[in-house]
Backbone as numpy.savetxt, mean C-alpha at the origin, in Angstrom:
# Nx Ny Nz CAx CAy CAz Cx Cy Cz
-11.07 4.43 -27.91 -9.66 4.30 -27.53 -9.06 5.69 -27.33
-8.18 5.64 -26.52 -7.48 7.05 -25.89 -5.77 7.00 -26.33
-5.82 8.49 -26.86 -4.70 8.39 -27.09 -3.54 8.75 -25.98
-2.40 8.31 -25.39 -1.45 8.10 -24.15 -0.73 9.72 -24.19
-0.87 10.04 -23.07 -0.53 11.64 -22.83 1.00 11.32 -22.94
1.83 12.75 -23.07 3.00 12.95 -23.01 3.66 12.13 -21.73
2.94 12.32 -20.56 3.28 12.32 -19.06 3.18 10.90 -19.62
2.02 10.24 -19.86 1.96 8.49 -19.71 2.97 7.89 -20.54
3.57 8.77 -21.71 4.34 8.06 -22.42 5.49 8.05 -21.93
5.97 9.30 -21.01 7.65 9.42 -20.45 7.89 8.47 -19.16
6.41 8.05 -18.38 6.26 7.55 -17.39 6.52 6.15 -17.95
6.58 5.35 -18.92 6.36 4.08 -19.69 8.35 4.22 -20.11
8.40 5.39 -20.68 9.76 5.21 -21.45 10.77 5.25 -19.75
10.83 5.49 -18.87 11.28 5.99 -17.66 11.24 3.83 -17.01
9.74 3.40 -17.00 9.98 2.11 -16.94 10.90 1.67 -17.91
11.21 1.46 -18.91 12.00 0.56 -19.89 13.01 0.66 -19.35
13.67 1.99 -19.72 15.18 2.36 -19.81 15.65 2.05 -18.38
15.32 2.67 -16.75 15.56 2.44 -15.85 15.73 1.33 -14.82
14.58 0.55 -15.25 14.12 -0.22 -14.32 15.68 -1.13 -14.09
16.66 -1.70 -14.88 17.68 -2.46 -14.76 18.56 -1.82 -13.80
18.81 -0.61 -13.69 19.52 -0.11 -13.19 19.54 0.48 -11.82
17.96 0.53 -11.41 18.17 0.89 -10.37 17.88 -0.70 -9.44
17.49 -1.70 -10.01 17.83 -2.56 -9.38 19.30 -3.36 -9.26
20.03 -2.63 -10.47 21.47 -2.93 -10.38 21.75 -1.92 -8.20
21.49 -0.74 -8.40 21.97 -0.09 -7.78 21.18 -0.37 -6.07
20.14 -1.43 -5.96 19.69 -1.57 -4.66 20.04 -3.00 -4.22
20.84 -3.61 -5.47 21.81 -4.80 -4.92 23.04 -4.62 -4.55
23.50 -3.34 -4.75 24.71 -3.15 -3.92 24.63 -2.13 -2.61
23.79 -1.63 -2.88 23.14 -0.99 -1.73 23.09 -2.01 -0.54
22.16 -3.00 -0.54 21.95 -4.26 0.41 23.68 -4.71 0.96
24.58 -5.21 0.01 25.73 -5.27 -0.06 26.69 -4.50 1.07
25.88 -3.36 0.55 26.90 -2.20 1.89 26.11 -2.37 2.88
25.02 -2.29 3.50 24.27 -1.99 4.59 24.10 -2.99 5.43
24.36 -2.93 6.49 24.49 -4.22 7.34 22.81 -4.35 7.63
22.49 -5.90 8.13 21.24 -5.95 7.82 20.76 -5.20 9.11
20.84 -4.85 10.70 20.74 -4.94 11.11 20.05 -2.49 10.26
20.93 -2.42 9.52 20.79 -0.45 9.20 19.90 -0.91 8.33
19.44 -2.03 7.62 17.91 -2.22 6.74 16.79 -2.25 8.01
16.72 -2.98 8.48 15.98 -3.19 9.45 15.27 -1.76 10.07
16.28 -1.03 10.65 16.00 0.53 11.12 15.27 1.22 10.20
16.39 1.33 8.95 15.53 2.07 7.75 13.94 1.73 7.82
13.46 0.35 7.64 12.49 0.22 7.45 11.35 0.08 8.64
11.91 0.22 9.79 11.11 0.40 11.06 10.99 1.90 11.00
12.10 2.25 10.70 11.55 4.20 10.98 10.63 4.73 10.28
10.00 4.20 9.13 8.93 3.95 8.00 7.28 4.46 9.26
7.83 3.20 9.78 6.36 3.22 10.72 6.19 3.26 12.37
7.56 3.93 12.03 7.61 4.78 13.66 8.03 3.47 14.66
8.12 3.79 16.10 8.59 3.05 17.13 7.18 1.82 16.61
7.76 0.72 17.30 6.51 -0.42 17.59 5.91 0.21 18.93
4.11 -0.44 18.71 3.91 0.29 20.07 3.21 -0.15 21.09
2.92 0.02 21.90 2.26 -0.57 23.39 1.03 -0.47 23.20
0.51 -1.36 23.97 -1.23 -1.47 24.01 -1.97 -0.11 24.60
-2.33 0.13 23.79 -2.99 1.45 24.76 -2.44 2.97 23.36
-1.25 2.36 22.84 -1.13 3.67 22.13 -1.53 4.04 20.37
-0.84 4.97 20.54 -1.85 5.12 19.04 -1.24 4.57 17.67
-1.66 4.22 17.08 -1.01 3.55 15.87 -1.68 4.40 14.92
-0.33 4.07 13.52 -0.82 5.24 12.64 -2.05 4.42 11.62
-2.21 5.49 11.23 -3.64 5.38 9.79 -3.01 5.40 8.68
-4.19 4.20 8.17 -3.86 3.59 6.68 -4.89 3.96 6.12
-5.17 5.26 5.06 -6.62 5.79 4.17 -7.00 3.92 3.90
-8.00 3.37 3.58 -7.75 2.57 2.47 -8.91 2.84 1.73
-7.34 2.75 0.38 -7.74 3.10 -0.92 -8.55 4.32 -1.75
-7.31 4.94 -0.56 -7.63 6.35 -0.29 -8.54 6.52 0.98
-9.15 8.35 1.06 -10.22 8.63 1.61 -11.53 7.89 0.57
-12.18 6.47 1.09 -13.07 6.21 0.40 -14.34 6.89 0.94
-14.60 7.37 1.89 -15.51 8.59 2.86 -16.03 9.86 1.98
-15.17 10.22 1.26 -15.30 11.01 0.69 -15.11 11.55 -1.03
-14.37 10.12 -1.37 -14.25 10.21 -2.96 -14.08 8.63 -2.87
-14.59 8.45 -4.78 -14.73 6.65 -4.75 -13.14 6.47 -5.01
-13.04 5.01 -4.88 -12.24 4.30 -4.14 -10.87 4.16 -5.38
-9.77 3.95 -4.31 -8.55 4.07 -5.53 -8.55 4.93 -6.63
-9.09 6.38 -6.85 -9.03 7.42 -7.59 -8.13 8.84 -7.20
-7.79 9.19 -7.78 -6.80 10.68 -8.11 -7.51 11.79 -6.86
-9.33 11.80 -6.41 -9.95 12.42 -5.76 -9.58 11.91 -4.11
-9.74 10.66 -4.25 -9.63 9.87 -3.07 -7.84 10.04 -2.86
-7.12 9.92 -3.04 -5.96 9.96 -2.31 -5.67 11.41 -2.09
-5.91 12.42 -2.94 -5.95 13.62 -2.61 -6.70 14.51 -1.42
-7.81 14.01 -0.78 -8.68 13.91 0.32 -7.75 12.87 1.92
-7.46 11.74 1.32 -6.44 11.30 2.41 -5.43 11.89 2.61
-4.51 12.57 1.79 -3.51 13.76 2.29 -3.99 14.54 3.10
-5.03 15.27 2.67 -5.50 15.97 3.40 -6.20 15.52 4.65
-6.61 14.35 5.02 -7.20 13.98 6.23 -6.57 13.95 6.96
-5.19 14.00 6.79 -4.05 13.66 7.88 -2.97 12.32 8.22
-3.79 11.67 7.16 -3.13 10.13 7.16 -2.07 9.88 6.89
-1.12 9.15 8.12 -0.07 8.80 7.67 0.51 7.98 6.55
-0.50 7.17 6.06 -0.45 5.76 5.35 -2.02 6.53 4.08
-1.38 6.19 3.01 -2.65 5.54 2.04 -2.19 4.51 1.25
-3.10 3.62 1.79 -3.14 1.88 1.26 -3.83 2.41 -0.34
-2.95 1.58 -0.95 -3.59 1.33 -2.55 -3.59 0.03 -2.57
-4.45 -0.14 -4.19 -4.17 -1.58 -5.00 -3.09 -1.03 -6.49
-2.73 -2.11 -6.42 -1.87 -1.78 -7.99 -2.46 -3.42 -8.77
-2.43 -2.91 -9.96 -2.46 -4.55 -10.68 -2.17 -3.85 -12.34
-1.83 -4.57 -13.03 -1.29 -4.87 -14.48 -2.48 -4.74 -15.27
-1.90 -3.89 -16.66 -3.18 -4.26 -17.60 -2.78 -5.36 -18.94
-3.40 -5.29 -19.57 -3.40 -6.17 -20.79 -1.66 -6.23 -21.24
-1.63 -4.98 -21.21 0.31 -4.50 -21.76 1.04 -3.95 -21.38
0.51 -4.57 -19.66 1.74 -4.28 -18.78 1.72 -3.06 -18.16
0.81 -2.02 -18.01 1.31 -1.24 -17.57 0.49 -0.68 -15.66
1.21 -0.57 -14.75 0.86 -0.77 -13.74 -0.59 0.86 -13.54
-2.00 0.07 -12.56 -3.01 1.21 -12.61 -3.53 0.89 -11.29
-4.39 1.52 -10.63 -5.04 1.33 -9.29 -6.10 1.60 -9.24
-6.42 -0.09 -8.98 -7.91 -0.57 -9.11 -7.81 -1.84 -8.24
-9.17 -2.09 -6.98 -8.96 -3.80 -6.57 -9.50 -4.53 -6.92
-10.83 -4.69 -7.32 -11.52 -5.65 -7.89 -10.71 -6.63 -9.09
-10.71 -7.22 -9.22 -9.85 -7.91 -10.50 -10.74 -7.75 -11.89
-11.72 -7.27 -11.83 -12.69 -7.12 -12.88 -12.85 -5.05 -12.67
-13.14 -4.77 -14.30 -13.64 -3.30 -13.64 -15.13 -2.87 -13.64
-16.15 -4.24 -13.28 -17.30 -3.83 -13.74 -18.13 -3.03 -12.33
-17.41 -3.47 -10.95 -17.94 -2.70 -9.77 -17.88 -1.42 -9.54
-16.45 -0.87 -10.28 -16.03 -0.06 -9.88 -15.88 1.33 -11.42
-16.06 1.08 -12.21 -16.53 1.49 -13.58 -17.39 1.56 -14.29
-17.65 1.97 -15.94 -18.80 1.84 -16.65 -18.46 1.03 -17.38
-17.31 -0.44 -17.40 -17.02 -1.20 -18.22 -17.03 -2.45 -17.93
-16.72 -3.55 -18.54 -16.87 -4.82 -17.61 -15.53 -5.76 -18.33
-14.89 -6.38 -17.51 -13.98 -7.22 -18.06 -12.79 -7.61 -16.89
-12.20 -8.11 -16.78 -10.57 -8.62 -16.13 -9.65 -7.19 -16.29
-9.17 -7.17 -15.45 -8.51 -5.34 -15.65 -7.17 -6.62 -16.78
-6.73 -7.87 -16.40 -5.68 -8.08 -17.02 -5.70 -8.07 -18.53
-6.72 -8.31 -18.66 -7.47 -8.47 -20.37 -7.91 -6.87 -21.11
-7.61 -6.28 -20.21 -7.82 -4.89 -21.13 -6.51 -4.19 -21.14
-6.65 -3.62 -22.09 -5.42 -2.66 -22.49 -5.28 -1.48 -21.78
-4.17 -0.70 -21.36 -4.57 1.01 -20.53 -5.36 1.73 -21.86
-5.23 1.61 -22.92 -6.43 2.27 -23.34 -7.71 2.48 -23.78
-7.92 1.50 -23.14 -9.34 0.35 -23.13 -9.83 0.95 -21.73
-8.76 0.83 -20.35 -8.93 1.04 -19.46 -9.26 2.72 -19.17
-8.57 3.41 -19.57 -8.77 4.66 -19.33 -9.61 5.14 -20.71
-10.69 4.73 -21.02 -11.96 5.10 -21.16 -12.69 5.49 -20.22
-12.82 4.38 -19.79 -13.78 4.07 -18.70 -13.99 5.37 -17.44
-15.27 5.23 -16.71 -15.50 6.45 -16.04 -15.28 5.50 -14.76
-14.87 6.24 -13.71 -14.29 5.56 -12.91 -15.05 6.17 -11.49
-15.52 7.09 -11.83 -16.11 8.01 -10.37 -17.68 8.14 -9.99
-18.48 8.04 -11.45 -19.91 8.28 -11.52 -20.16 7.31 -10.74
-20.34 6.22 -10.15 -20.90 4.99 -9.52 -21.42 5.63 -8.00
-20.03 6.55 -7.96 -19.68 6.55 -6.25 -20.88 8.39 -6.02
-20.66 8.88 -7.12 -21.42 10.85 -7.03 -21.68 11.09 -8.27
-22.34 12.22 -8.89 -22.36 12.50 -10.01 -21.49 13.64 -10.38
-20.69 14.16 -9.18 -19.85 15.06 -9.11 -18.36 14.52 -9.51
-18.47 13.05 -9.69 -17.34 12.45 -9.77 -17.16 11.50 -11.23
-18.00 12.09 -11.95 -18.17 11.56 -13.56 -17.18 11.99 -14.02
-16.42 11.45 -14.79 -15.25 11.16 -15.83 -13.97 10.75 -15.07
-14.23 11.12 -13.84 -12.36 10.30 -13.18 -12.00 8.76 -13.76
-10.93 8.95 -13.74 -10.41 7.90 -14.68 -9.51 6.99 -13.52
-9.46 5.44 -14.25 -8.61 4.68 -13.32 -6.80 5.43 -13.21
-6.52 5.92 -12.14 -5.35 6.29 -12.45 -4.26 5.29 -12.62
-3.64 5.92 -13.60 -2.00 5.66 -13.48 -1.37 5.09 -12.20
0.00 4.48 -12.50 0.41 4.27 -11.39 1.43 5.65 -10.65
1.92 6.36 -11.38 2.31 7.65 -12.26 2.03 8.61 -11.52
0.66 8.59 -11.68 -0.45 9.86 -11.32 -0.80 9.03 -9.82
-0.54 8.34 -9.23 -1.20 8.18 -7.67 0.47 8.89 -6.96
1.56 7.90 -7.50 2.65 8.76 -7.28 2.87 10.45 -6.89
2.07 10.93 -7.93 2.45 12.51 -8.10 1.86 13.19 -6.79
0.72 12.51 -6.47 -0.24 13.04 -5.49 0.68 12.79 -4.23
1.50 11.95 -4.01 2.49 11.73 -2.78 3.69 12.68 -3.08
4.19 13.78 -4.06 5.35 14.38 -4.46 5.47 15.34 -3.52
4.11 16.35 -3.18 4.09 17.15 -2.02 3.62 17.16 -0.70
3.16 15.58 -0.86 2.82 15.07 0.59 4.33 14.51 1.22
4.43 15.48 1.97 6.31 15.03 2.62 6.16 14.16 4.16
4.54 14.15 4.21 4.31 13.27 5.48 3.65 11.84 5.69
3.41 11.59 4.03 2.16 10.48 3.77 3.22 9.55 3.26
3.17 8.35 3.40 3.75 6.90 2.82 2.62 6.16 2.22
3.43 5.37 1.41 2.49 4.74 0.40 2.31 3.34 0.82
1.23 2.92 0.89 1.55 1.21 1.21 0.52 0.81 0.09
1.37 0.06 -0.39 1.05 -0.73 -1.79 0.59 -1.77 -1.89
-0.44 -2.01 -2.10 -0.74 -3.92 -2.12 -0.40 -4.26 -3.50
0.11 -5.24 -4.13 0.42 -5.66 -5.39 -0.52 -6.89 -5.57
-1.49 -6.46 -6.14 -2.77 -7.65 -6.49 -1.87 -9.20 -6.99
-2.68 -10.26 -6.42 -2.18 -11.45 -7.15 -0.64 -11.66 -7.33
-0.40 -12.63 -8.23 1.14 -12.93 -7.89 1.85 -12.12 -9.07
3.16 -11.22 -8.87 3.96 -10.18 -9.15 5.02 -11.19 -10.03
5.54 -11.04 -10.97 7.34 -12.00 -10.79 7.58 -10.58 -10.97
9.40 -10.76 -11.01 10.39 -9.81 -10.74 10.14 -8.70 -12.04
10.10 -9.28 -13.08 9.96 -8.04 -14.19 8.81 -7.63 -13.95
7.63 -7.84 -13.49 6.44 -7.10 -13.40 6.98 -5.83 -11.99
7.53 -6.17 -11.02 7.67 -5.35 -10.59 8.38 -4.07 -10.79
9.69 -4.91 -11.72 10.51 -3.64 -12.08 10.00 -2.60 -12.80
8.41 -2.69 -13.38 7.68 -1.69 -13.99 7.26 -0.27 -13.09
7.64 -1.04 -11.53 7.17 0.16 -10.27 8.33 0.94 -10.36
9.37 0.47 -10.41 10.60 0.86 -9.92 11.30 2.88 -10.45
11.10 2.20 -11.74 11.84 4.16 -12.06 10.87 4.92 -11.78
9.21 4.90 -11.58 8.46 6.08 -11.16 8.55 6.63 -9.78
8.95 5.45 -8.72 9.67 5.97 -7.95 10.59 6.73 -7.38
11.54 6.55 -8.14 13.15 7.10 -8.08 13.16 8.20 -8.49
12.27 7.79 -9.73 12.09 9.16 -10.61 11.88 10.51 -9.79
11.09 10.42 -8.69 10.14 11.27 -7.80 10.53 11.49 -6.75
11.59 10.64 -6.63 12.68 10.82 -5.24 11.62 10.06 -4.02
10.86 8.82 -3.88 9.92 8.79 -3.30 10.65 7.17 -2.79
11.81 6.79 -3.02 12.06 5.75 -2.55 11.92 5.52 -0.82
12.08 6.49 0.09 11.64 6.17 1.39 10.59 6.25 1.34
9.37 6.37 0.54 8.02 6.45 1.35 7.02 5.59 0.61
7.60 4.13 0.57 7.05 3.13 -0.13 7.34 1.97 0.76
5.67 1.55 1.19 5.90 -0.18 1.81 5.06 -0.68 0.93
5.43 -1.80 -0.07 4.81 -2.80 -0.57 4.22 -4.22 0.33
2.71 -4.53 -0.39 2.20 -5.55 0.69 1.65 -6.76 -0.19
1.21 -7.97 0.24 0.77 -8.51 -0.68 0.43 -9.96 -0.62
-0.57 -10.75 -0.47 -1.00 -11.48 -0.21 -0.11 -13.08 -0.23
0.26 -12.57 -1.86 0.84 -13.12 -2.42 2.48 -13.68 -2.16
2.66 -14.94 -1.70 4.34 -15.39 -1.04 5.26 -14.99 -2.45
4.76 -15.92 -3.78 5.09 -15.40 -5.20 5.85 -13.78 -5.39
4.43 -13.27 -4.58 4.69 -11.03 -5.20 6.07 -10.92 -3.87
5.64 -11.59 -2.87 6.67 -10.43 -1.81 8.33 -11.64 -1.99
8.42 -12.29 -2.38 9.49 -13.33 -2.78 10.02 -12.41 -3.66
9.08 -12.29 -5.10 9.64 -11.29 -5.69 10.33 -9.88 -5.70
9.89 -9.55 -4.76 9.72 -7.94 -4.00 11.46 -8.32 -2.88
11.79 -8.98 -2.51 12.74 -9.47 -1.96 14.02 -9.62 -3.10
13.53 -9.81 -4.48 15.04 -9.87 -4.97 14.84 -9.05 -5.64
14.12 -8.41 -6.23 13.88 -7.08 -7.03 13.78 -5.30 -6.26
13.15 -5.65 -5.12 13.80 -4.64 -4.89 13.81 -4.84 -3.25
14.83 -4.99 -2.82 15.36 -5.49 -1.55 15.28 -4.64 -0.52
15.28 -3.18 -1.10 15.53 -2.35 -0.11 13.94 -1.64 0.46
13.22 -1.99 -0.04 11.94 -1.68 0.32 10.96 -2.08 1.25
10.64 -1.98 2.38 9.95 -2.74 3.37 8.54 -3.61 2.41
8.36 -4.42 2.90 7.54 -5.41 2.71 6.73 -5.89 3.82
5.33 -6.38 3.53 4.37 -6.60 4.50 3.66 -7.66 3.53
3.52 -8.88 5.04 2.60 -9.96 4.29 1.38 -9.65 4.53
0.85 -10.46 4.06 -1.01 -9.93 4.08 -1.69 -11.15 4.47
-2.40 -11.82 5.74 -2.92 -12.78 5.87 -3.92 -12.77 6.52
-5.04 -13.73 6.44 -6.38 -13.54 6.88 -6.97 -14.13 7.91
-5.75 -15.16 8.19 -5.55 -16.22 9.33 -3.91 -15.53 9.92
-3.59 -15.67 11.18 -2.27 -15.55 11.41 -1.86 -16.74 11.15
-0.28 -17.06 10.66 0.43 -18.56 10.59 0.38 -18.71 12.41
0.99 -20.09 12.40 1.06 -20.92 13.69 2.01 -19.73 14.25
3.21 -19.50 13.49 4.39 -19.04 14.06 4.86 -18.04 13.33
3.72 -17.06 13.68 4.30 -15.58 12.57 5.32 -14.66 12.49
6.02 -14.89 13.89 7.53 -14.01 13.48 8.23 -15.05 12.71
8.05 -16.90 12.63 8.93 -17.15 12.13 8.83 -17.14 10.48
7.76 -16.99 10.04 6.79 -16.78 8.45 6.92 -15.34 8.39
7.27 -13.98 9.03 7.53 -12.78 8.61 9.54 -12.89 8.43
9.77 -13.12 9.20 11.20 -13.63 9.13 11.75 -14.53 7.80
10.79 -15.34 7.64 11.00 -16.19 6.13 11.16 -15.48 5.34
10.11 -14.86 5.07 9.94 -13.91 3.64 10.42 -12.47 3.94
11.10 -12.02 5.29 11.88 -11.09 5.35 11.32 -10.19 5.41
9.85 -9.84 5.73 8.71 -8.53 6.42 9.20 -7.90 7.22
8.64 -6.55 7.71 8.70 -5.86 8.23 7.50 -6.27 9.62
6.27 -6.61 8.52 5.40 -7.05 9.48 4.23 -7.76 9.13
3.17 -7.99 9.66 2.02 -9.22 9.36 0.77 -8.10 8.97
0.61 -7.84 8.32 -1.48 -7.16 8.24 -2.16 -8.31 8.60
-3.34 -7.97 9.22 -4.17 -9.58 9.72 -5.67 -8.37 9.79
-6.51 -9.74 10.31 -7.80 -9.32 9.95 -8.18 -8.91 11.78
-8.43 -8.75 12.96 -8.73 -8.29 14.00 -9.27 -9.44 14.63
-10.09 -10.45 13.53 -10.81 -11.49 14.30 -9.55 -12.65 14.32
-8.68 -12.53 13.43 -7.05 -13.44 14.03 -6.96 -12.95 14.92
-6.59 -12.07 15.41 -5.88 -11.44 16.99 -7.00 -11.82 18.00
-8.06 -12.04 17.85 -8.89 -12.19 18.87 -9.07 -14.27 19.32
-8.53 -14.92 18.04 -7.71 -16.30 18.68 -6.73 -16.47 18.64
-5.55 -15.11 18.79 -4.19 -15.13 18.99 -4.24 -13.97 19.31
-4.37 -13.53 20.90 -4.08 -12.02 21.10 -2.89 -11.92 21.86
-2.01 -13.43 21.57 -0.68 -13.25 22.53 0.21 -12.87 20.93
-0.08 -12.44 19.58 0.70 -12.73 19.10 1.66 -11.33 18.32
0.63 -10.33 18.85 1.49 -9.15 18.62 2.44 -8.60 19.69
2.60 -9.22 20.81 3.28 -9.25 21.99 4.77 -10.05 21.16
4.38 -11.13 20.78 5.45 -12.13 20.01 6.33 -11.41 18.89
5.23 -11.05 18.14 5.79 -10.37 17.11 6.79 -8.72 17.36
6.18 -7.99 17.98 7.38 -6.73 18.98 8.25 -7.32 19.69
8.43 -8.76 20.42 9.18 -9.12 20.82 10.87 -9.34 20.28
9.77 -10.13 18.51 10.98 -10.14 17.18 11.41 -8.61 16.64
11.04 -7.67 17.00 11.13 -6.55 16.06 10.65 -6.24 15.05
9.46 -6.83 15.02 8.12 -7.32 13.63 6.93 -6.38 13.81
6.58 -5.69 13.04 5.15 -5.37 13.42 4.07 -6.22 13.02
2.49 -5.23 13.46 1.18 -5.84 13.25 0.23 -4.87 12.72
-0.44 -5.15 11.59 -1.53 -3.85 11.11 -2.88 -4.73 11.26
-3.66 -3.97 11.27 -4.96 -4.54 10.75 -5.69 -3.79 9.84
-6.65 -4.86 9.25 -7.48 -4.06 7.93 -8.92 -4.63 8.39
-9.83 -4.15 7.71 -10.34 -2.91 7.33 -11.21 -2.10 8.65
-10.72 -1.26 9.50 -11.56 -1.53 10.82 -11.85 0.19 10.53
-13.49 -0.10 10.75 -14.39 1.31 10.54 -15.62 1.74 12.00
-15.31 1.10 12.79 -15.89 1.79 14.08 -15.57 1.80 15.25
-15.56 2.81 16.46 -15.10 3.03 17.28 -14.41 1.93 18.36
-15.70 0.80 18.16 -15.28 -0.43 19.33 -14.46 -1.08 18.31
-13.87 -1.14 17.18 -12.55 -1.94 16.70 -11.55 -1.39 16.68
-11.57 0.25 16.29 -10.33 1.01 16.69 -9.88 0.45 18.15
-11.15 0.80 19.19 -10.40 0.74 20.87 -9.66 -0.47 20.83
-10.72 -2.20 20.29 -9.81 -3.03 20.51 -8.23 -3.21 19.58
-8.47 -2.56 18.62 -7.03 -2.13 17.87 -6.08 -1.94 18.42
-6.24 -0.74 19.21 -5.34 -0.08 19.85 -4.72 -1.08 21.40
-5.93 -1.37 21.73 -5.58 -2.32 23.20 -4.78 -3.23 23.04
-4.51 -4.10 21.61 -4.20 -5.31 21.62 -2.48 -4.38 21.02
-2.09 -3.13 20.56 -1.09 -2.47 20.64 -0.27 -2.73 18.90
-1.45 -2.77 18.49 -0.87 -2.79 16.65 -0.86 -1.94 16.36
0.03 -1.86 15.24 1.16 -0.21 15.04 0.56 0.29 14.03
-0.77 -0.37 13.40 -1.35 0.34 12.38 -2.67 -0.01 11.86
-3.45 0.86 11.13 -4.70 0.14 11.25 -5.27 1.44 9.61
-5.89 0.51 8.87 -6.30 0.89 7.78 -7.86 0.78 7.95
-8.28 1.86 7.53 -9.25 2.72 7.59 -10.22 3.25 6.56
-11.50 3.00 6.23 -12.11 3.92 5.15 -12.95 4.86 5.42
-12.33 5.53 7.04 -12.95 6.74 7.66 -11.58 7.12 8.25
-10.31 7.67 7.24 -9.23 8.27 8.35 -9.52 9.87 9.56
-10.02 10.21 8.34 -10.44 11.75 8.98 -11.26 11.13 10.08
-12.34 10.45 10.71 -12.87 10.15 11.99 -11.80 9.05 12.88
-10.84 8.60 12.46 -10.03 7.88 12.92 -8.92 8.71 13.59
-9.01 9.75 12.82 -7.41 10.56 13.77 -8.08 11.85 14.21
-10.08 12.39 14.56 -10.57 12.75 15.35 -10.13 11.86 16.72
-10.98 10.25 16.35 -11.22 9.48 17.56 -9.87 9.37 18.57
-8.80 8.98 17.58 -7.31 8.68 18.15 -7.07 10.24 19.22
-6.94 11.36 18.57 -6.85 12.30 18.94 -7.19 12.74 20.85
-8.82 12.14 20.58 -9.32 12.31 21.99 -9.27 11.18 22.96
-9.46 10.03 22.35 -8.79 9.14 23.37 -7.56 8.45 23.77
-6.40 8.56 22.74 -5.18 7.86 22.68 -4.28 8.67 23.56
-3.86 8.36 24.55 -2.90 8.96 25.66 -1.86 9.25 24.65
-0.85 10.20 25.23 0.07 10.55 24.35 0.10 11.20 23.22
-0.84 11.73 22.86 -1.17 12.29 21.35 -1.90 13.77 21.27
């Protein structure tokens, strides 16, 4: 067992005390802002929507996994540096609540331990070696904090965070995100995503002012009117949806909605990426992704 650093303990006391208040303060926020100046706010996040043919930005995911293992302190520090506009994380809960980034729901793939990340404690959890699997250069990294992925975005003034929130969120689990944010002054450079109708429902009354992205593996029948429901910004989908709905990111820019896709790692899915004109595309090769974009994407 590990004993909780100064930083982990102020980062924990910063959740308690805050979290009420700054969701006091983004319900009146909503209040003042006509919906139409939310909307902008959160389109300017991810730039103009864009045309077939142009370049859409990069999503590390889960970090630079190319070059350091996956969802670690090494790996997002390498995606800053790759150039990426976007690094996609996972977040999920431990035993006592306290938010860490890891996807597997178990940590036995991705660690030297085995169990439900929900069933272990953070100091159960941060035992564990988190890097040896992936190099031997990468023995002792630890599952980070939610804290410590934060910090790594403090002097990145060009990188946004897109968050997946594992499984279903309620409102007090989220408010555990909330003051490390604020704390860091990092409230514009946070899109939360999430599979889950439960997490982004939640994410809608807890913290309202934050763009949101659904996560689906099928497109719905009628996806501006299911991004519109739950009040998205935009749809993540898998590439092989768009390929039996390639009228539907046309639909969706039509609403003022975007389209991402995940996980696309070679040249002929980038091109069709880009052709079909989705505004974003997550990546576990950014650094060869914003080579490739570079030389073939008009405009850039």
């Amino acid at each position: 067992m590990t004993t909780m650093s100064w930083a982990e303990r102020a980062d924990r006391h910063l959740l308690r005390v805050g979290a009420a208040a700054l969701v006091t303060i983004a319900s009146v926020a909503v209040l003042v802002l006509a919906p139409g100046a939310i909307r902008a706010y959160a389109a300017n996040l991810m730039g103009p929507l864009r045309a077939p043919g142009e370049a859409a930005f990069i999503a590390a995911h889960r970090g630079d996994r190319a070059t350091a293992p996956e969802n670690t302190v090494p790996a997002f520090e390498a995606a800053v540096v790759s150039g990426s506009g976007f690094i996609e994380v996972d977040v999920q809960l431990t035993a006592d609540g306290y938010p860490v980034l890891i996807h597997d729901r178990t940590v036995d793939r991705t660690t030297t331990g085995s169990g439900a990340v929900g069933d272990l404690t953070l100091a159960e959890i941060r035992t564990l070696d988190a890097g040896s699997w992936y190099a031997p250069q990468f023995a002792g990294v630890q599952v980070p904090l939610w804290g410590e992925f934060l910090d790594t975005l403090v002097g990145a003034n060009d990188v946004t965070a897109l968050v997946e929130l594992k499984h279903a969120w309620t409102p007090d689990d989220i408010e555990t995100l909330m003051s490390g944010i604020y704390f860091r002054g990092l409230q514009d450079r946070v899109v939360f995503a999430s599979f889950s109708t439960t997490t982004v429902q939640g994410l809608q009354q807890t913290a309202p002012l934050f763009p949101r992205v659904l996560i689906r593996r099928i497109l719905p029948i009628d996806p501006v009117a299911v991004a519109q429901r739950y009040g998205v910004i935009a749809i993540m989908t898998r590439s092989s949806a768009l390929e039996a709905r390639p009228d539907a990111v046309e639909r969706m820019h039509e609403a003022g909605l975007g389209v991402l896709l995940y996980t696309l790692n070679s040249e002929e899915r980038w091109g069709e990426a880009l052709a079909y004109g989705v505004d974003g595309i997550v990546t576990d090769k950014p650094s060869a992704l914003d080579a490739w974009i570079a030389q073939t994407a008009p405009g850039t």
